[in-house]
C-alpha positions as CSV (number, residue, x, y, z in Angstrom):
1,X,-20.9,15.5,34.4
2,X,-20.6,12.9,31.6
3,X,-17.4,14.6,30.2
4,X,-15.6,14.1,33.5
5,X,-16.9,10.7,33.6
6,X,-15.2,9.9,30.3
7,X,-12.0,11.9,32.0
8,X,-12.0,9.3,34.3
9,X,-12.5,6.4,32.1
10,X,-9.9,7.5,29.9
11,X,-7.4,8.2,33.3
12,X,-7.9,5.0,34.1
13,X,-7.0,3.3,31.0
14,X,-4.0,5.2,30.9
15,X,-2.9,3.8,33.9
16,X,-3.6,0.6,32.9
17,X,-1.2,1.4,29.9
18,X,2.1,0.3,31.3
19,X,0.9,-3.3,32.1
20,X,-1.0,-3.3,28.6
21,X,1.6,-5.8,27.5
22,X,1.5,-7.9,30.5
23,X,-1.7,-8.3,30.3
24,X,-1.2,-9.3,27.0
25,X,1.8,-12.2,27.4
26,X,-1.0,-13.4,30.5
27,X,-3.5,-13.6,27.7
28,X,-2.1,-15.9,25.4
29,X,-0.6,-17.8,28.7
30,X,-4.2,-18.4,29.0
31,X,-5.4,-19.0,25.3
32,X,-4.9,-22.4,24.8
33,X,-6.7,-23.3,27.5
34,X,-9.0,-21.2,28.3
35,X,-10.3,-18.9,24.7
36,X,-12.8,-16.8,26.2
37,X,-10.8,-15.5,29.4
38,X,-7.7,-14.9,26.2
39,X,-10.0,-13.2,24.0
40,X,-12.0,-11.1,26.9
41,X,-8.2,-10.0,28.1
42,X,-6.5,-9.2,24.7
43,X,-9.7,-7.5,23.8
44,X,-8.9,-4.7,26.9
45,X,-5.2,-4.8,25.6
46,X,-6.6,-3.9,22.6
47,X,-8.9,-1.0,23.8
48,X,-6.2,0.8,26.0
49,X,-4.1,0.4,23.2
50,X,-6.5,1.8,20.6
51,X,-7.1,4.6,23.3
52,X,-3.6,5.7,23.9
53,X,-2.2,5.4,20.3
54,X,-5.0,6.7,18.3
55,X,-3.5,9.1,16.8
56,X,-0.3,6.4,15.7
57,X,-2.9,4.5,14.0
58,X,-4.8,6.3,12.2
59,X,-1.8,7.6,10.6
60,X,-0.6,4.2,9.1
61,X,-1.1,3.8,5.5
62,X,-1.5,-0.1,6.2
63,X,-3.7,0.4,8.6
64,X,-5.8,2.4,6.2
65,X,-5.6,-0.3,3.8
66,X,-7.3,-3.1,6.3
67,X,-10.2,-0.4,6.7
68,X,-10.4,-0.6,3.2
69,X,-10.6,-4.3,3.0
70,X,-13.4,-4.4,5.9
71,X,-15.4,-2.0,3.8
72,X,-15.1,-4.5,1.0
73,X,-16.3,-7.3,3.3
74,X,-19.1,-6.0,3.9
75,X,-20.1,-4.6,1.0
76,X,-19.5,-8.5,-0.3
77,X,-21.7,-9.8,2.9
78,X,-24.6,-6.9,2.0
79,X,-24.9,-8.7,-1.8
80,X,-24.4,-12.5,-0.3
81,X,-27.2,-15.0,-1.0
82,X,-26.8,-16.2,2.6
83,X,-26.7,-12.7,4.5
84,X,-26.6,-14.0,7.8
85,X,-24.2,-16.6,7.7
86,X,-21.9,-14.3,5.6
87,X,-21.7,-11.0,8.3
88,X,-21.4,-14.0,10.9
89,X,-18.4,-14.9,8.6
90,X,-16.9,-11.7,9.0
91,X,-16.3,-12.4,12.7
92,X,-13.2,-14.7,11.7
93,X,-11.4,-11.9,10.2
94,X,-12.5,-7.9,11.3
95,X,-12.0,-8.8,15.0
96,X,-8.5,-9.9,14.4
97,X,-7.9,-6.9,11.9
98,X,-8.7,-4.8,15.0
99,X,-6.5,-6.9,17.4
100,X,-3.3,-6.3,14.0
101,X,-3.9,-2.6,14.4
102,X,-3.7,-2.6,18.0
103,X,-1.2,-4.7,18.7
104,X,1.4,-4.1,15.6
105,X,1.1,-0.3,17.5
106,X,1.7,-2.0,21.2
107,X,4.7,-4.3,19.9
108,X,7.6,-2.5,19.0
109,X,10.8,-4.2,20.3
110,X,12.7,-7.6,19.4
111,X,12.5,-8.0,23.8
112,X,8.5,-8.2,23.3
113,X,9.0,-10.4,20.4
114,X,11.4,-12.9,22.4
115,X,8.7,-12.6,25.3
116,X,5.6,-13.4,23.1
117,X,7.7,-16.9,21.7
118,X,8.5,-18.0,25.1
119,X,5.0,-17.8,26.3
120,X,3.6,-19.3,23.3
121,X,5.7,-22.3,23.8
122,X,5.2,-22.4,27.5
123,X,1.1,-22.4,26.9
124,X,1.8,-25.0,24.6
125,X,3.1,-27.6,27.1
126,X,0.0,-28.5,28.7
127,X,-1.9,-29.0,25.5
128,X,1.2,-31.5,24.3
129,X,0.7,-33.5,27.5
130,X,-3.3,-33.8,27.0
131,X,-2.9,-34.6,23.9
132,X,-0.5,-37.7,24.3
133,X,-2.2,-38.9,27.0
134,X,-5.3,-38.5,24.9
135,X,-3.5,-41.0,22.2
136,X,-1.1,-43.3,24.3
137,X,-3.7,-43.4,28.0
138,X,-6.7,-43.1,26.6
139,X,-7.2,-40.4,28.7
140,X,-10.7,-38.6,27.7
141,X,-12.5,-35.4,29.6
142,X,-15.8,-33.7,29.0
143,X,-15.7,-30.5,31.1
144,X,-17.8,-27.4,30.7
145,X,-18.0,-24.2,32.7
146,X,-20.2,-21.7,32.3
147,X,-20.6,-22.9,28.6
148,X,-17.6,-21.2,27.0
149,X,-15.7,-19.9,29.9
150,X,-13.9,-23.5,30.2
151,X,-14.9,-26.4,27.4
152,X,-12.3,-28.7,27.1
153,X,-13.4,-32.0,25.2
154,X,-11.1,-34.5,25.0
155,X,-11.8,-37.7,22.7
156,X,-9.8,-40.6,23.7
157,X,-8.0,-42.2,20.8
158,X,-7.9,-38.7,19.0
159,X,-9.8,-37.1,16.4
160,X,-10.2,-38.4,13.8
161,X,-9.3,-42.1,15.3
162,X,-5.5,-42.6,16.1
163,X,-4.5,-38.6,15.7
164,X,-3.7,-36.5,18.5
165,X,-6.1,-33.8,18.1
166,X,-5.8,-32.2,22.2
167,X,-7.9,-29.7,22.6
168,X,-8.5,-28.8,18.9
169,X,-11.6,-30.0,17.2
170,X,-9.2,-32.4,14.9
171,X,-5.7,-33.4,14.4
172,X,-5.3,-31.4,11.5
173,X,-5.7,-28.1,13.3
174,X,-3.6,-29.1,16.4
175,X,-0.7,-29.8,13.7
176,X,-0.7,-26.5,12.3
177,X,-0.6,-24.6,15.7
178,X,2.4,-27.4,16.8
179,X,4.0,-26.6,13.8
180,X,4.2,-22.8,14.3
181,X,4.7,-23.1,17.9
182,X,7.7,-25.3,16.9
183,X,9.5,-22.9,14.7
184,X,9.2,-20.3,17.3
185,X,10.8,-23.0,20.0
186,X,13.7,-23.8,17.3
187,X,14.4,-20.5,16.8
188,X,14.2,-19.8,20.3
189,X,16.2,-23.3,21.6
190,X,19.4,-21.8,18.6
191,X,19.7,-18.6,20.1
192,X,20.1,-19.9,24.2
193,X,22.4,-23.3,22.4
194,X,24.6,-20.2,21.2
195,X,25.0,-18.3,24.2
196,X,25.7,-21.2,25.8
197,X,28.5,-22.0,23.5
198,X,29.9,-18.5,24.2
199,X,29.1,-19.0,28.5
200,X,29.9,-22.5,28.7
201,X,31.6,-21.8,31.9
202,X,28.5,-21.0,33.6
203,X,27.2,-22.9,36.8
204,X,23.6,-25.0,36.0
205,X,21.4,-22.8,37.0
206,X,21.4,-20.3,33.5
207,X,21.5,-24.2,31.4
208,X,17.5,-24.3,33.0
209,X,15.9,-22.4,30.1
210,X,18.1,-24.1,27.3
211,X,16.7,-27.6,29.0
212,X,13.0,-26.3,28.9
213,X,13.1,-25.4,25.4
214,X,14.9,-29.0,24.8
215,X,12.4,-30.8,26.7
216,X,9.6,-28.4,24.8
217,X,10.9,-29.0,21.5
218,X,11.3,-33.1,21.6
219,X,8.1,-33.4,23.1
220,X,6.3,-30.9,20.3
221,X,7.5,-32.1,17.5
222,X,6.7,-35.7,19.0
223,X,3.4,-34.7,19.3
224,X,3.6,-33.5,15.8
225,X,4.2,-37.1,14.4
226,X,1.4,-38.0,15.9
227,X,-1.2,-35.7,14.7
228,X,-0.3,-37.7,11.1
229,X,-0.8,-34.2,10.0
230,X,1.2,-34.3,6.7
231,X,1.0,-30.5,6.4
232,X,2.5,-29.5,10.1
233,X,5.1,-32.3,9.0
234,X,6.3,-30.1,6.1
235,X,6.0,-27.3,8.1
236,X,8.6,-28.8,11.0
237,X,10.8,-29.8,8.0
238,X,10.9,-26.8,6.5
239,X,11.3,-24.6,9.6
240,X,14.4,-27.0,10.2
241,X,16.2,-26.7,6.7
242,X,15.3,-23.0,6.6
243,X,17.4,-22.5,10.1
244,X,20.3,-24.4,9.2
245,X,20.6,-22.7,5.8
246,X,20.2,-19.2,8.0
247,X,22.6,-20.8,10.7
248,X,25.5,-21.7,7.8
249,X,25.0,-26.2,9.7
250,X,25.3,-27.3,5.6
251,X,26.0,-31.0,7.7
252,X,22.4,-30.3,9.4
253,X,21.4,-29.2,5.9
254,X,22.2,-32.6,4.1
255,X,21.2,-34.2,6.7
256,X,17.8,-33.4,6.6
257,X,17.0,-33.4,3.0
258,X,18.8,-37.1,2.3
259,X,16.2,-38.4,5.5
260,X,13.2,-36.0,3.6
261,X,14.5,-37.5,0.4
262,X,14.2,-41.0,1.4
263,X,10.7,-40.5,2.5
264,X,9.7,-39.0,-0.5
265,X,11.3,-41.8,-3.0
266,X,9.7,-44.6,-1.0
267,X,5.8,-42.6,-1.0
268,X,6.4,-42.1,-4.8
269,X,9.3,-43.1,-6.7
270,X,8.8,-46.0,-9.3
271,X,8.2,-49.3,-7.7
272,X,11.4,-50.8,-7.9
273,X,13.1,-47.6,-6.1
274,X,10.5,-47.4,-3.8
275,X,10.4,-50.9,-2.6
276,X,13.7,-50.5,-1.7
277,X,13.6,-47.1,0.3
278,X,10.5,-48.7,2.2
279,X,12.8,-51.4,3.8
280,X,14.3,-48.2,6.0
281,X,11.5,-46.3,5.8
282,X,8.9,-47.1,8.1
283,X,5.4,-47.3,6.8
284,X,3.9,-44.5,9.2
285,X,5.5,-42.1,7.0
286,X,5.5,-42.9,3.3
287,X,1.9,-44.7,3.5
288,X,0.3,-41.4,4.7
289,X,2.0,-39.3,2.3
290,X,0.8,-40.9,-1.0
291,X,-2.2,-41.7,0.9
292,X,-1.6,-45.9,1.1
293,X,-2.6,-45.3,4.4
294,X,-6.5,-44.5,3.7
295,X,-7.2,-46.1,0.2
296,X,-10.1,-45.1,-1.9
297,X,-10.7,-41.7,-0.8
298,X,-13.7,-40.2,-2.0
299,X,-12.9,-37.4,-5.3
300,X,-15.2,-35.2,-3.1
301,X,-12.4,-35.0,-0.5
302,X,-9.5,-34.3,-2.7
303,X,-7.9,-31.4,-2.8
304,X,-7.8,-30.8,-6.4
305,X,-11.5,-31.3,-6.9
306,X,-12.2,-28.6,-3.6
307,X,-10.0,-26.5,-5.6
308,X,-11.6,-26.4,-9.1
309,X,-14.7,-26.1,-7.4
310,X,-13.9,-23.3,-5.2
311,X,-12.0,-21.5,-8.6
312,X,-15.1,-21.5,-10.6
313,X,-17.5,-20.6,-7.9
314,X,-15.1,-17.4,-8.1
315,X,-15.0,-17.0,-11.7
316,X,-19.2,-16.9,-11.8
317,X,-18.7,-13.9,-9.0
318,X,-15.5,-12.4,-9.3
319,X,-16.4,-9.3,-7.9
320,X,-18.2,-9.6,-4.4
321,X,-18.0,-13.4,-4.4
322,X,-21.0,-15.8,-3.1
323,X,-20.5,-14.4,0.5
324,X,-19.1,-15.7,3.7
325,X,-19.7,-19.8,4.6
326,X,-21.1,-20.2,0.5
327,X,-18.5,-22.6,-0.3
328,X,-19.9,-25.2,2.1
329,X,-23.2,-25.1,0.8
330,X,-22.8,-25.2,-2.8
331,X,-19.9,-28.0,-2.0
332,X,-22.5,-29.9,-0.7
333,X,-25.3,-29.4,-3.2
334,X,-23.2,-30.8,-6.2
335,X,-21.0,-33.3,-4.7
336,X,-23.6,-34.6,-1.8
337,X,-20.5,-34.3,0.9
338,X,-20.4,-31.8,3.9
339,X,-17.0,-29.8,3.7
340,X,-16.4,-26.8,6.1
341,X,-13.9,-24.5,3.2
342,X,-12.1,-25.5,0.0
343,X,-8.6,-26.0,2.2
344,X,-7.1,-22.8,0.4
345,X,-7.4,-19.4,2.0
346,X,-6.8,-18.0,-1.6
347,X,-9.0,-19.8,-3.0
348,X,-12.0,-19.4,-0.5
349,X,-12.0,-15.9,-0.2
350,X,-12.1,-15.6,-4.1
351,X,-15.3,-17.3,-4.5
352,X,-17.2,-16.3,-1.4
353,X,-15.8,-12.6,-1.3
354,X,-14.6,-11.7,-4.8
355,X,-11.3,-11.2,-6.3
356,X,-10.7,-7.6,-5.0
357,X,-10.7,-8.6,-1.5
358,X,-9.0,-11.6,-1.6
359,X,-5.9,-9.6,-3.4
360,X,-6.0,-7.0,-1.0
361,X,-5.9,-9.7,1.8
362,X,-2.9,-11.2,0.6
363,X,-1.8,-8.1,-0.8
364,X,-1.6,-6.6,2.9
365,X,-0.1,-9.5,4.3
366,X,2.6,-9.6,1.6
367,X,3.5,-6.2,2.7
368,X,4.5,-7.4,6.1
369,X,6.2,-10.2,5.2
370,X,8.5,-8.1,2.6
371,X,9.3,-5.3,5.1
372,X,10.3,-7.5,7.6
373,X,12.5,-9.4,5.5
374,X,13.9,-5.9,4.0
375,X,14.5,-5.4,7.9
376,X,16.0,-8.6,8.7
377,X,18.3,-8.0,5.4
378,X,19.3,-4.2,5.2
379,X,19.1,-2.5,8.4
380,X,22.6,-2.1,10.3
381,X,21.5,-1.7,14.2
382,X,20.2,-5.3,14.8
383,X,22.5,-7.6,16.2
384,X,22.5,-10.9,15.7
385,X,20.3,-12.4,18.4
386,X,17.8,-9.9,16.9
387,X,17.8,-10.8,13.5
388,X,17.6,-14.6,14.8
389,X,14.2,-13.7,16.6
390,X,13.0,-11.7,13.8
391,X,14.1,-14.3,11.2
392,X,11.6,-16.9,13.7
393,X,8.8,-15.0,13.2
394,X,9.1,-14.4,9.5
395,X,9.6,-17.9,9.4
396,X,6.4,-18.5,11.1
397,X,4.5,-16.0,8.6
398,X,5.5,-18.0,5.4
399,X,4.8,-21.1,7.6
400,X,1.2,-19.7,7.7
401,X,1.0,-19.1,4.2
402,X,2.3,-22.2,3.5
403,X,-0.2,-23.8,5.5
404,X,-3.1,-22.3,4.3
405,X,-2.6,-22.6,0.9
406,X,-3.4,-26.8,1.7
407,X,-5.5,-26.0,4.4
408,X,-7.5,-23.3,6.3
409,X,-6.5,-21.7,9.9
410,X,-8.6,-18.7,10.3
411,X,-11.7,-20.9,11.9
412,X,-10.0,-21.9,15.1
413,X,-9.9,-19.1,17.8
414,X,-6.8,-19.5,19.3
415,X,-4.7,-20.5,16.0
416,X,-6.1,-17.8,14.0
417,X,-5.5,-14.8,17.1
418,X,-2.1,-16.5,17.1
419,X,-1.4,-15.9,13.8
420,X,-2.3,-12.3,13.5
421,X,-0.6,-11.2,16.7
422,X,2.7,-12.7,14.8
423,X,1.8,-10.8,11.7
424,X,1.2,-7.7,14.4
425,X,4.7,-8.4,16.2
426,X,6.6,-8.4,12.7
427,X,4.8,-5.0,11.6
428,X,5.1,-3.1,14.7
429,X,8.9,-4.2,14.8
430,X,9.4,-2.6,10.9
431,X,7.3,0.4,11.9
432,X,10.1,0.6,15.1
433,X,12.9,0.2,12.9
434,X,11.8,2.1,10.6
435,X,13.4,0.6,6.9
436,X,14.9,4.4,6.1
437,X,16.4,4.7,9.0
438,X,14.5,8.0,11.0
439,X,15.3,5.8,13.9
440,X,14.2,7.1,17.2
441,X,17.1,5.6,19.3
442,X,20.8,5.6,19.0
443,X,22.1,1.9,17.5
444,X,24.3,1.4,20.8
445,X,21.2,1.3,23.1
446,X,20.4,-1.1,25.7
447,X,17.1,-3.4,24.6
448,X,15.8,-1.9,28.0
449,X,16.5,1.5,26.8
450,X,14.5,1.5,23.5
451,X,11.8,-0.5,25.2
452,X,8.9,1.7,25.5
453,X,5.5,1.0,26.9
């Protein structure tokens, strides 16, 4: 009796399994406004994934390699000072290893990756208009549904004061999720600008997508500005020199770095030079980069004194670390100033989990990242709108990187489910592909044809 109940669990499931990655694009549709109906739906995808590719992955070495690393987590969270709040630590990283193994096995083709950007950006849009009319209207909202089902909070002014912060808890966070969102739009907004170059005979209708991801972009990397969120500005600046290098624009290129350039001379060249660049620069932008715009900042909040901290915290236990959510409280004890993590993911999960896991963390990751840029580089059956989509999300993943060695992302929801379902979409793409070319498809197929859910 039970074993034909589980039959008909598992039947059902499996017909669930060709709208498993509908379900999915729906999901993170939904994320940004809405976490716990996201997480609730990418948590099925996940199962009915898990259950119909079970035997794919658990024959991954990578895969085998995150197991590893969870085992070392909790080894690290059995030997923690602060048990509890280091196993409730763990929730910001084993769920989403799960939702990697799962979805790197669901996402296989540069179609699904191309899907997963365009929703990303389109979920986006609602959260860029809250979040100027949150700065420029006042606008403000406290509106709770069934606790977490729907909390949006919106401060009027921002958060802190005068930074677009949306729905985020603060600006800071809301920059780094525009700033990944961003690079996905550019990357996105170069590919339809070419094939309208190459269809520019076309009637209006096909120009509607290429006028979205205009209207997106402008309005996104407005929004950006306005977060004063230095690091999703270097992000946005990087994304854009890094696509114009890859496009061959060295006009674009030039460009760019004299304007980045003539920020950077006015925030901290000698007086003279600066006081020149400043009369084109406007203050907004060189005053919060050397920090003129918030004068006598506490030591406690620099960066460089988090960082030492945080490094010999990890030298005193290099091996399990202090445990999950540590940093916070010994921050606090010697330098009498509430901080949430050390802003550096290195760095944090060196001192509160030990050396061995943090290099296997990044050690993983780096793994990705190298294969997909082996991809992007060596294999011969991509064609070139391909590699453009590919090259967008590898750009995202060093954006991430790049991010969170100034800063942390993993304890926001959305941003951090975000970022492992890119790291997902760039692995399950390589494992596709396959870098020694046993490919399962002939080079001239349609994308339809390889496409297989």
């Amino acid at each position: 009796m039970l074993g034909a109940s589980l039959n008909k669990v598992f039947d059902y499931f499996k017909s669930r399994w060709q709208s498993a990655w509908n379900y999915s694009l729906w999901a993170l549709l939904i994320f940004p406004l809405s976490p716990l109906v996201g997480a609730v739906t990418i948590g099925f995808v996940s199962l009915i994934t898990w259950l119909k590719q079970s035997h794919k992955i658990s024959r991954r070495p990578l895969n085998w390699g995150f197991a590893l690393l969870s085992i070392l987590l909790l080894i690290s969270a059995g030997f923690a000072n602060g048990k509890t709040l280091a196993f409730l630590g763990l929730f910001n990283l084993l769920p989403f290893f799960l939702l990697f193994v799962a979805h790197s096995a669901l996402i296989q083709t540069f179609t699904q990756l191309r899907q997963m950007a365009w929703v990303l950006v389109i979920g986006s849009m609602p959260l860029l208009i809250i979040g100027l009319g949150q700065l420029f209207l006042g606008w403000s909202l406290n509106l709770e549904i069934l606790w977490v089902v729907l909390n949006w909070i919106i401060v009027p002014g921002g958060n802190p004061p005068g930074r677009i912060a949306s729905l985020f808890l603060h600006a800071n966070t809301f920059g780094a999720y525009l700033a990944i969102i961003f690079t996905l739009n550019l990357g996105l907004w170069i590919e339809n600008y070419q094939q309208l170059r190459i269809k520019n005979k076309q009637s209006f209708p096909p120009h509607l997508p290429f006028l979205f991801l205009t209207v997106a972009m402008i309005t996104n990397f407005i929004t950006l500005i306005f977060t004063n969120s230095r690091n999703g500005w270097a992000i946005a600046i990087f994304a854009c020199l890094a696509y114009a290098l890859y496009q061959g624009w060295r006009i674009l290129v030039g460009g760019v770095a004299a304007i980045v350039s003539s920020v950077l001379l006015a925030a901290f060249a000698p007086s003279p030079v600066a006081q020149f660049f400043r009369q084109y620069v406007p203050t907004f932008f060189w005053a919060r980069l050397n920090d003129d715009m918030y004068p006598d900042r506490p030591v406690a909040l620099m960066r460089k004194t988090q960082w030492q901290f945080a490094w010999s915290l990890a030298q005193e236990h290099p091996w399990t670390g202090w445990g999950l959510h540590s940093f916070s409280t010994f921050y606090k004890a010697q330098m009498h100033t509430s901080l949430g993590h050390p802003h550096n993911l290195f760095l944090m999960l060196s001192a509160e989990t030990g050396f061995p896991c943090a290099i296997l963390f990044f050690g993983l990751l780096a793994w990705i990242l190298i294969r997909g840029i082996q991809l992007l580089r060596k294999s011969k059956y991509i064609n070139k709108e391909d590699r453009l989509i590919l090259f967008s999300y590898l750009l995202a993943f060093v954006g991430w990187v790049l991010l969170n060695t100034v800063d942390i992302t993993i304890f926001d929801f959305r941003l951090n489910a975000f970022s492992w379902l890119i790291f997902a979409a760039i692995c399950g793409v390589v494992y596709r592909y396959n870098l020694h070319n046993r490919l399962t498809f002939h080079p001239n197929e349609s994308e339809n044809d390889k496409q297989q859910l």
